[in-house]
Backbone atoms as SQL, in Angstrom:
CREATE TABLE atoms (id INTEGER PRIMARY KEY, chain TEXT, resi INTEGER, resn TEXT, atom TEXT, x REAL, y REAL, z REAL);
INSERT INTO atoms VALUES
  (1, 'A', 1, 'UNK', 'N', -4.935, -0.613, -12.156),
  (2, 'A', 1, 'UNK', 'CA', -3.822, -1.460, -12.492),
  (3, 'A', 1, 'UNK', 'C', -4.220, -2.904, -12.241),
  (4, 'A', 2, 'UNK', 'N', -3.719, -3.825, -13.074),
  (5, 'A', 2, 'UNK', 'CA', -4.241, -5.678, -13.204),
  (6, 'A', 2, 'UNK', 'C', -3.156, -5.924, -12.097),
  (7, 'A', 3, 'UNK', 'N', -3.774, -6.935, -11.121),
  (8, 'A', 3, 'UNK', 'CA', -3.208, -7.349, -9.946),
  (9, 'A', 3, 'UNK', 'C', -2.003, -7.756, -10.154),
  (10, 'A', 4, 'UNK', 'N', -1.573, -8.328, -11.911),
  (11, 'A', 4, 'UNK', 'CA', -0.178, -8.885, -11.984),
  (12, 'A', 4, 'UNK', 'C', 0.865, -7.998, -12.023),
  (13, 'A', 5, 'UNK', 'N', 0.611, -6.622, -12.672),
  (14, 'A', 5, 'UNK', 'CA', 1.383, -5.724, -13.044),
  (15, 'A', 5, 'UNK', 'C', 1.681, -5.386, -11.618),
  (16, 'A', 6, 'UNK', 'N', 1.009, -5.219, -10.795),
  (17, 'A', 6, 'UNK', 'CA', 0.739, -4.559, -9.070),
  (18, 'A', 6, 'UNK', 'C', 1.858, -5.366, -8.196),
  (19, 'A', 7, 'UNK', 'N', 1.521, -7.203, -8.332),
  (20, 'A', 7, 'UNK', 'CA', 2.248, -7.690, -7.407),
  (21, 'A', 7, 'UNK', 'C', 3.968, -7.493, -8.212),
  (22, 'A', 8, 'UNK', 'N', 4.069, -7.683, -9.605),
  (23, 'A', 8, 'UNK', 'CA', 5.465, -7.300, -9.824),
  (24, 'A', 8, 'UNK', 'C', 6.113, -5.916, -9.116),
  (25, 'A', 9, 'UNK', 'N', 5.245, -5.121, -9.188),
  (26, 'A', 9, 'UNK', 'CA', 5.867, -3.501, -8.784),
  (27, 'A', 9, 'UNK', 'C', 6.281, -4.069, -7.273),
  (28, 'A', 10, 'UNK', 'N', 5.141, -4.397, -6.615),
  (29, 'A', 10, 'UNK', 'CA', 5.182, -4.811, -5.075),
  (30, 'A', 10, 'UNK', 'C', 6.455, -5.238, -4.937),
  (31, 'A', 11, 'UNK', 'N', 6.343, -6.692, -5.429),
  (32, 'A', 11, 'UNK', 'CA', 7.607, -7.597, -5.479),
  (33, 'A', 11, 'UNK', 'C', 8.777, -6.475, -5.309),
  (34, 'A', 12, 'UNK', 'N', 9.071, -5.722, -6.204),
  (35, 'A', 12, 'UNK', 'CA', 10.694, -5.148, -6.417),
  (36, 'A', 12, 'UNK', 'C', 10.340, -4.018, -4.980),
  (37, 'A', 13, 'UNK', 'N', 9.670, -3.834, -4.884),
  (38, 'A', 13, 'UNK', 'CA', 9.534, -2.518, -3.231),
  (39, 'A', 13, 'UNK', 'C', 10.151, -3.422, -2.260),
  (40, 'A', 14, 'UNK', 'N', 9.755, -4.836, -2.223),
  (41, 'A', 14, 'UNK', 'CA', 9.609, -5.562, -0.975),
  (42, 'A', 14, 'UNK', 'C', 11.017, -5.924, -1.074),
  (43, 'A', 15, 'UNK', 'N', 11.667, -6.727, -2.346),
  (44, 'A', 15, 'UNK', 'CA', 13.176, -6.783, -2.359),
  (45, 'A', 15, 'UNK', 'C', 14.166, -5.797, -2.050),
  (46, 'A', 16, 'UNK', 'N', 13.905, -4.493, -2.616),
  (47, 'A', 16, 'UNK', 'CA', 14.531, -3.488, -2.386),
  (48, 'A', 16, 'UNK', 'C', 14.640, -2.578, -0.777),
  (49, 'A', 17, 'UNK', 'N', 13.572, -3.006, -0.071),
  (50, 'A', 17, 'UNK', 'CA', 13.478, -2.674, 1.573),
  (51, 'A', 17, 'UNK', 'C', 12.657, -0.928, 1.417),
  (52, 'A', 18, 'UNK', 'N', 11.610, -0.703, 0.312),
  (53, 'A', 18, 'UNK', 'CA', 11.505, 0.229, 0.139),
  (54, 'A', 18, 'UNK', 'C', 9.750, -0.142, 0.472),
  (55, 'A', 19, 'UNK', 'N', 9.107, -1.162, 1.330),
  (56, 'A', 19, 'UNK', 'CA', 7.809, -1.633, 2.086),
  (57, 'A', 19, 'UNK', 'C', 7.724, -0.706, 3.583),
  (58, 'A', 20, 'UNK', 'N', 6.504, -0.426, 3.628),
  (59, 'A', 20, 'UNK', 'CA', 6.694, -0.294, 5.313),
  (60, 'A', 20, 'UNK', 'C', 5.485, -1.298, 5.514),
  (61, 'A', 21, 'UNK', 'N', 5.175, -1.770, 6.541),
  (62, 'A', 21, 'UNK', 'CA', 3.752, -2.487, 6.762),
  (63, 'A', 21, 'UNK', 'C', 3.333, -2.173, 7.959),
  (64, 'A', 22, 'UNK', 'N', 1.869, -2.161, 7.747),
  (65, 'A', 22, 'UNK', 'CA', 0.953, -1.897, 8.805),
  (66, 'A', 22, 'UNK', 'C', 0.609, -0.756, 9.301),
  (67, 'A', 23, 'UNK', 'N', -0.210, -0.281, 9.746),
  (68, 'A', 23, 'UNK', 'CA', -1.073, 1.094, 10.225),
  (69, 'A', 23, 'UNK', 'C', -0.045, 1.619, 10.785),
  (70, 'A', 24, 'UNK', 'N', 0.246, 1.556, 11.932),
  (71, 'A', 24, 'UNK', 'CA', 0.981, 2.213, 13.032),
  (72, 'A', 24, 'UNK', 'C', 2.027, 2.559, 12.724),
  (73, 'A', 25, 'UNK', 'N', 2.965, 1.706, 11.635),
  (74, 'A', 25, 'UNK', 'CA', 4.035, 2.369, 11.053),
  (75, 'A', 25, 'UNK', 'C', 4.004, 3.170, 9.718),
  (76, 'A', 26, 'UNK', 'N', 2.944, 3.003, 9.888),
  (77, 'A', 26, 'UNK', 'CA', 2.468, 3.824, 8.320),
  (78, 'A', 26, 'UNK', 'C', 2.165, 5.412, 8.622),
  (79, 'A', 27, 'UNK', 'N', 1.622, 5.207, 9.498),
  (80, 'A', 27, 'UNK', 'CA', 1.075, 6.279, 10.224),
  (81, 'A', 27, 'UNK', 'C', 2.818, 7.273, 10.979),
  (82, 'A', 28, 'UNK', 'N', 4.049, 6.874, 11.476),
  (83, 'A', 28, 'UNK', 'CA', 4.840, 7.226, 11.604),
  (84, 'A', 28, 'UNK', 'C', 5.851, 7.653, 10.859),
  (85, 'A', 29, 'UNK', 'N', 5.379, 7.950, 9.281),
  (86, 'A', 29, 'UNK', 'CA', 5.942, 8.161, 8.236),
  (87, 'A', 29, 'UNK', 'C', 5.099, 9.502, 8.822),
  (88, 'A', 30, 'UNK', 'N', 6.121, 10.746, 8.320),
  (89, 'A', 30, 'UNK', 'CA', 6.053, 12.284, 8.311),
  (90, 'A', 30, 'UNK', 'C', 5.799, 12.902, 6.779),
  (91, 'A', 31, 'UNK', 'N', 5.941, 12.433, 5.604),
  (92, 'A', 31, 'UNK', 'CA', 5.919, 12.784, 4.394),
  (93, 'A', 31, 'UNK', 'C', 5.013, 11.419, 3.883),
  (94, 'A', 32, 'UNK', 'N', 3.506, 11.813, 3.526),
  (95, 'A', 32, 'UNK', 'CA', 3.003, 10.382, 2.547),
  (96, 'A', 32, 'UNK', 'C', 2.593, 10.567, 1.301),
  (97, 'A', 33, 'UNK', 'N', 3.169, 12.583, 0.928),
  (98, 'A', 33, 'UNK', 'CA', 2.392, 12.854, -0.193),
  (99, 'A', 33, 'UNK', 'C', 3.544, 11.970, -1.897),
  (100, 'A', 34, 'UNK', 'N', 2.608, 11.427, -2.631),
  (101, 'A', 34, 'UNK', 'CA', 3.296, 11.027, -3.773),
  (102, 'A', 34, 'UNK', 'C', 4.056, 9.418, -3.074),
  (103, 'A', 35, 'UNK', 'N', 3.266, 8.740, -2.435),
  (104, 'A', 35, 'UNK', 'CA', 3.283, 7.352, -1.932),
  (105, 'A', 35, 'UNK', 'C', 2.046, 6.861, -2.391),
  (106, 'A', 36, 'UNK', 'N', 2.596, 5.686, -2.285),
  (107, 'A', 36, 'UNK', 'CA', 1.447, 4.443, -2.641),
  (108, 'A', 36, 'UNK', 'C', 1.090, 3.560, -1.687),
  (109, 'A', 37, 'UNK', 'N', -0.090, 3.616, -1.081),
  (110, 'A', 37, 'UNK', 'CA', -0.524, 2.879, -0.459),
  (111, 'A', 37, 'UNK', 'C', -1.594, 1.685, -0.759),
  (112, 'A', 38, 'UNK', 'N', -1.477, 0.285, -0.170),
  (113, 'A', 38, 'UNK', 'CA', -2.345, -0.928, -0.551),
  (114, 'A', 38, 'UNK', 'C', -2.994, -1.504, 0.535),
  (115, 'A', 39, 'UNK', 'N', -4.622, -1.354, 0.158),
  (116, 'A', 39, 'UNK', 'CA', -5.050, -1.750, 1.654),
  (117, 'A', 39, 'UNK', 'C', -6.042, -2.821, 0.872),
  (118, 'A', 40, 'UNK', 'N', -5.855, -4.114, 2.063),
  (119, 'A', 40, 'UNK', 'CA', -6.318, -5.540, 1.910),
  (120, 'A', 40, 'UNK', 'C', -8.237, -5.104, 2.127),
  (121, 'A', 41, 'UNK', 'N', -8.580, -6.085, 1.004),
  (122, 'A', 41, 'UNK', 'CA', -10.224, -5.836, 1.275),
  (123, 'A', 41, 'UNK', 'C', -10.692, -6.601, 2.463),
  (124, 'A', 42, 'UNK', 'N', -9.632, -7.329, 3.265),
  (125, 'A', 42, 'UNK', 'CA', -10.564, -8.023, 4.486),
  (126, 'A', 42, 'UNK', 'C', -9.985, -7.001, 5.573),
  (127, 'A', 43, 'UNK', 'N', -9.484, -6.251, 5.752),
  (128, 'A', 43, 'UNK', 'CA', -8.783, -5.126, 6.549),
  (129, 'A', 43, 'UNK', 'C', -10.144, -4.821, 7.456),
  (130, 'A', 44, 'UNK', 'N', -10.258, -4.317, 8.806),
  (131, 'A', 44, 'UNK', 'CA', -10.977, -3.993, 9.376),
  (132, 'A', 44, 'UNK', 'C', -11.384, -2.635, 8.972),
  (133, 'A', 45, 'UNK', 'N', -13.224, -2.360, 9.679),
  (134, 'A', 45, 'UNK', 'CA', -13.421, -1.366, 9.631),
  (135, 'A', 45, 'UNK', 'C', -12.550, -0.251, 10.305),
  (136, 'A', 46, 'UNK', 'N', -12.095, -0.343, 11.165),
  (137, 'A', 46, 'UNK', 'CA', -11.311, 0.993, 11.740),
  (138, 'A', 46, 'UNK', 'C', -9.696, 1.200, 11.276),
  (139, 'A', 47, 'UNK', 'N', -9.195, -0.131, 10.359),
  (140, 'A', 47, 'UNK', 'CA', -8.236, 0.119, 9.863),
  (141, 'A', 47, 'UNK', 'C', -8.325, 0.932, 8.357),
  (142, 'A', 48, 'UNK', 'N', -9.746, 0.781, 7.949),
  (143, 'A', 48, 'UNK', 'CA', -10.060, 1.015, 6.318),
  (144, 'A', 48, 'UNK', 'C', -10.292, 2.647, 6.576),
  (145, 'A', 49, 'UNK', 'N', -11.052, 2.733, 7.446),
  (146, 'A', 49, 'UNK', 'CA', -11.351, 4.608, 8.210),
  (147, 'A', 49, 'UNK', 'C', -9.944, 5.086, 8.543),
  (148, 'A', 50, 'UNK', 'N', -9.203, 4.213, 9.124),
  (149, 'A', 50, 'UNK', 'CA', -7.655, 5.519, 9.617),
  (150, 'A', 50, 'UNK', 'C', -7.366, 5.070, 8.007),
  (151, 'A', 51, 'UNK', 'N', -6.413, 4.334, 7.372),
  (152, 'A', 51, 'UNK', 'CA', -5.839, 4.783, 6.358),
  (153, 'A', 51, 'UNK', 'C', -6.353, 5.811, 4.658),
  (154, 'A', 52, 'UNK', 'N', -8.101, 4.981, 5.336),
  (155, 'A', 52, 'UNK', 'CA', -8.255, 6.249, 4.256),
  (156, 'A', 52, 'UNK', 'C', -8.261, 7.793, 4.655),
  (157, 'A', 53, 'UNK', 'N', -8.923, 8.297, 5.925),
  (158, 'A', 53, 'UNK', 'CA', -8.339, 9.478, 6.512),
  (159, 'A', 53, 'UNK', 'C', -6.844, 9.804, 6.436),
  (160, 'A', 54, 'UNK', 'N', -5.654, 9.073, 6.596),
  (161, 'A', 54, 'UNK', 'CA', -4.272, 9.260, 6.721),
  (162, 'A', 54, 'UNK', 'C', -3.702, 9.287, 5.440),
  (163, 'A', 55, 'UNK', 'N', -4.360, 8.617, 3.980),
  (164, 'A', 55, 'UNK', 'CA', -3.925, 9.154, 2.529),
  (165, 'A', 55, 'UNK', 'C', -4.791, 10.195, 2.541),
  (166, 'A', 56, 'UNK', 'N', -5.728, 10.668, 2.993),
  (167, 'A', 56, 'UNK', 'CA', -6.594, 12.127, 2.150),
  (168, 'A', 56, 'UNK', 'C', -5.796, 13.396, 2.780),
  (169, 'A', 57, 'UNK', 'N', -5.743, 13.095, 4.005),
  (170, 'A', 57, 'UNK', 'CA', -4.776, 14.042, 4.817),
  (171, 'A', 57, 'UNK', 'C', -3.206, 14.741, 4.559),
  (172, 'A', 58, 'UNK', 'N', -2.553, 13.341, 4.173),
  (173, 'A', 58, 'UNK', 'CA', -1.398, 13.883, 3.436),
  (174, 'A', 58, 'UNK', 'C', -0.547, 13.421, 2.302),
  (175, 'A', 59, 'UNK', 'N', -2.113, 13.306, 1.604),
  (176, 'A', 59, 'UNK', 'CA', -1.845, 13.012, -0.053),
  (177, 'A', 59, 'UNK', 'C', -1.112, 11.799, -0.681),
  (178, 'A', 60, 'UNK', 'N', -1.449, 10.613, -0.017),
  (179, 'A', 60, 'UNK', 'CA', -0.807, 9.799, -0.790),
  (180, 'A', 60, 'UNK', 'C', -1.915, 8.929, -1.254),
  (181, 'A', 61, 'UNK', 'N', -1.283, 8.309, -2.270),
  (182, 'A', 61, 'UNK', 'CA', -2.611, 7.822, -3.573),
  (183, 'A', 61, 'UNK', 'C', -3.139, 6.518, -3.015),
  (184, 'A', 62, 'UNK', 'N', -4.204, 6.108, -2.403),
  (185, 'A', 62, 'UNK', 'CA', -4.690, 4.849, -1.801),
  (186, 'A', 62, 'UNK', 'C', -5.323, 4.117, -3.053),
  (187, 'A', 63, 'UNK', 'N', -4.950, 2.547, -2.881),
  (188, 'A', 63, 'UNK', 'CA', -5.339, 1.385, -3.688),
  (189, 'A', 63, 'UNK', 'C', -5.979, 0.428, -3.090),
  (190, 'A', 64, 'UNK', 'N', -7.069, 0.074, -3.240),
  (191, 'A', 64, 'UNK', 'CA', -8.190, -0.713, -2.463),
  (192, 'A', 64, 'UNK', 'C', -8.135, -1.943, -3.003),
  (193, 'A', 65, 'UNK', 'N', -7.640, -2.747, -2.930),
  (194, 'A', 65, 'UNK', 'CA', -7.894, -4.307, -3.958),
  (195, 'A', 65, 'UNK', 'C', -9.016, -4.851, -3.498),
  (196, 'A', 66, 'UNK', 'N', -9.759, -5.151, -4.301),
  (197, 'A', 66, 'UNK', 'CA', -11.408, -5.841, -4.533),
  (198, 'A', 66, 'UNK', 'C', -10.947, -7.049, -4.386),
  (199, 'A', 67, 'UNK', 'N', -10.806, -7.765, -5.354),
  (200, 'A', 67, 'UNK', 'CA', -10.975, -9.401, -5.889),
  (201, 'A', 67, 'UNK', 'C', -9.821, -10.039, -5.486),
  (202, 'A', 68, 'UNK', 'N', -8.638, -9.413, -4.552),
  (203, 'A', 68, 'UNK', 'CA', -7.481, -10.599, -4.616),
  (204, 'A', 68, 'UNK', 'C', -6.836, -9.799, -2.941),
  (205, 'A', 69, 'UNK', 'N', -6.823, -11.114, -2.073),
  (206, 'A', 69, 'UNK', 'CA', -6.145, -10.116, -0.752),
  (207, 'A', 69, 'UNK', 'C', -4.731, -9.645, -1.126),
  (208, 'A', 70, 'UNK', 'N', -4.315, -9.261, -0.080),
  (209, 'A', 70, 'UNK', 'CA', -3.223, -8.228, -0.345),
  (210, 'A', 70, 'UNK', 'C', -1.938, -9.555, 0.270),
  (211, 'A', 71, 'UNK', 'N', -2.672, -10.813, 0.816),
  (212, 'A', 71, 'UNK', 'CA', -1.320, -11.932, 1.050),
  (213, 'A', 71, 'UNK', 'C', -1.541, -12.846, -0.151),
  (214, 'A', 72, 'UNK', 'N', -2.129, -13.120, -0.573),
  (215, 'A', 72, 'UNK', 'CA', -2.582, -13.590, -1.782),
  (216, 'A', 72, 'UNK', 'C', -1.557, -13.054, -2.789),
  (217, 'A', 73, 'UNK', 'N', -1.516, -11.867, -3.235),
  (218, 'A', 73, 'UNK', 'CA', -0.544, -10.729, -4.048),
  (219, 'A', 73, 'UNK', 'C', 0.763, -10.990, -3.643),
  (220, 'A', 74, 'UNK', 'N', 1.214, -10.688, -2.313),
  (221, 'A', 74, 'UNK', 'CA', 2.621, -10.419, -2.055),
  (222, 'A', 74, 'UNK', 'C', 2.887, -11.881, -1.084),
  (223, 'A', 75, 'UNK', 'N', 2.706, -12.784, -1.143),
  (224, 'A', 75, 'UNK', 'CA', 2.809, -13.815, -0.662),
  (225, 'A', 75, 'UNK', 'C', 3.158, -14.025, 0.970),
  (226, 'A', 76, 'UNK', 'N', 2.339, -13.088, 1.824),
  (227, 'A', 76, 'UNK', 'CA', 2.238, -13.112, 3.410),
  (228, 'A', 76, 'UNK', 'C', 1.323, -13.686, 3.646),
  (229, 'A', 77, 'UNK', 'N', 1.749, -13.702, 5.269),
  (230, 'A', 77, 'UNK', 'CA', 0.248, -14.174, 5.946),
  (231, 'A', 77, 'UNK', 'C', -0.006, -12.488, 7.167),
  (232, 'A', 78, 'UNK', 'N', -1.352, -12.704, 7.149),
  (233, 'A', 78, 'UNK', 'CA', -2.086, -11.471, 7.930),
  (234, 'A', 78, 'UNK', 'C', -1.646, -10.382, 7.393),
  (235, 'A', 79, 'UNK', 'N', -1.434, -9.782, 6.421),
  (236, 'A', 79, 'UNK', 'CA', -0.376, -8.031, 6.162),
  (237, 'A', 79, 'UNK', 'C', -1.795, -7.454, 5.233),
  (238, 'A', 80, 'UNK', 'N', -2.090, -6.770, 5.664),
  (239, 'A', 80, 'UNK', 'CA', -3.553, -5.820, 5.195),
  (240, 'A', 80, 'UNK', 'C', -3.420, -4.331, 5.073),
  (241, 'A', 81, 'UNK', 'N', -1.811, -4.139, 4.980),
  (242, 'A', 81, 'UNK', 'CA', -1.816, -2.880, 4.509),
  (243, 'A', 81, 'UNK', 'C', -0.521, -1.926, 4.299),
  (244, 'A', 82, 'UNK', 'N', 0.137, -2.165, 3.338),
  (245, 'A', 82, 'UNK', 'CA', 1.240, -1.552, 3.251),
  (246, 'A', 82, 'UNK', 'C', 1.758, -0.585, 2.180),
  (247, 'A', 83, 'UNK', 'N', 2.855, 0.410, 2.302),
  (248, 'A', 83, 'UNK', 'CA', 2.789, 2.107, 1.907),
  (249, 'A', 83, 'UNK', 'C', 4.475, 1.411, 0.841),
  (250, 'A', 84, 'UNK', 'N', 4.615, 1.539, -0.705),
  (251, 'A', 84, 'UNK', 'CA', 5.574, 1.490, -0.748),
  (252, 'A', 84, 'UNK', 'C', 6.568, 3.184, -0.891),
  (253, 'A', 85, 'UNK', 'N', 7.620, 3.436, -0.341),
  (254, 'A', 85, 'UNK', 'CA', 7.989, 4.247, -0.154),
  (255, 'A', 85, 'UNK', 'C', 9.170, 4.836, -0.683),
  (256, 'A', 86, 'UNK', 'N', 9.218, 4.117, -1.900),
  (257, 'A', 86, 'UNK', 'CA', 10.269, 4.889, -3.107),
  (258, 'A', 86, 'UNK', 'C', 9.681, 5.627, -3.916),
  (259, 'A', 87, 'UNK', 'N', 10.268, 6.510, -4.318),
  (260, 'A', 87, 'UNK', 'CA', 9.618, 7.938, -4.829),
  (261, 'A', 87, 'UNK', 'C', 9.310, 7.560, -6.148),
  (262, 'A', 88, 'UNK', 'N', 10.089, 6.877, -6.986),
  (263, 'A', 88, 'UNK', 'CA', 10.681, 6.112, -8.602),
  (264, 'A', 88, 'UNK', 'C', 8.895, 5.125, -8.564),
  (265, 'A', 89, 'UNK', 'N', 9.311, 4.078, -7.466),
  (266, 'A', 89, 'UNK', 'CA', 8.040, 2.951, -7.991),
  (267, 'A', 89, 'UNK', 'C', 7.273, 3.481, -7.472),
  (268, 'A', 90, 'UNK', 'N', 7.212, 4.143, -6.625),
  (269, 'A', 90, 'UNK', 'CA', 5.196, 4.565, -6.017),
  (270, 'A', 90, 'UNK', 'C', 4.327, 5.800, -7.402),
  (271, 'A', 91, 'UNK', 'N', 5.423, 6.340, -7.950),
  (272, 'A', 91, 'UNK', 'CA', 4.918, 7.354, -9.229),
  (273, 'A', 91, 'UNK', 'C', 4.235, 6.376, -10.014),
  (274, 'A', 92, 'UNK', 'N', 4.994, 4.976, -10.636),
  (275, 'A', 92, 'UNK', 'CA', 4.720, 4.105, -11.499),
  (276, 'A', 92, 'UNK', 'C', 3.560, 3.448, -10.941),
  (277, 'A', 93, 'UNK', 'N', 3.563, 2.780, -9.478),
  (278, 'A', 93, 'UNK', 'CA', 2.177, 2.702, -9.210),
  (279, 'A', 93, 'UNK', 'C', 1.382, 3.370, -9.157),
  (280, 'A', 94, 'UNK', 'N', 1.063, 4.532, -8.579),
  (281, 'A', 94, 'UNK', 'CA', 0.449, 5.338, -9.003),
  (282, 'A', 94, 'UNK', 'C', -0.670, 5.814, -10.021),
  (283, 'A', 95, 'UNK', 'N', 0.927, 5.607, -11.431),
  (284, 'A', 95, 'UNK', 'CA', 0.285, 6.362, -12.864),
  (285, 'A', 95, 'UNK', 'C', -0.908, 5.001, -13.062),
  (286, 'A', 96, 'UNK', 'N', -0.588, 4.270, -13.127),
  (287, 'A', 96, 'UNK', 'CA', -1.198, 2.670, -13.912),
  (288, 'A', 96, 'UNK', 'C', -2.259, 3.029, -13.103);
């Protein structure tokens, strides 16, 4: 998916309160199968190892952005990794 199509989807998760951010709360989600997850390419090594272990584990579709950080996209500062968690837009991210 082109980073523009991505940050629009983002955008409406983040308005809608349907974001979680960051490892630890990501990780406290009990259901991640058929979620979308976005992890920042400057993200640490031990953050890039748990979330990719924690989507293979319980199936939710991980998105690695190369060329554009993940505050860059959704207009934060420091956020390197967040799960959107509506069933509707994470399919659509997903499919693309």
């Amino acid at each position: 998916m082109d980073n523009v199509k991505l940050a629009r989807y983002l955008g409406l998760a983040i308005k809608g309160g349907f974001v979680v951010y960051g490892l630890d709360n990501i990780k406290a989600i009990r259901v991640l199968r058929g979620k979308a997850i976005v992890l920042c390419n400057t993200a640490s090594k031990r953050t890039h190892d748990s979330i990719v272990a924690l989507a293979t584990e319980r199936g939710a579709k991980l998105i690695e952005l190369a060329n554009i950080t993940l505050d860059e996209l959704i207009k934060t500062n420091n956020c390197k990794v967040i799960c959107v968690v509506n069933k509707d837009l994470a399919e659509v991210i997903n499919k693309d």
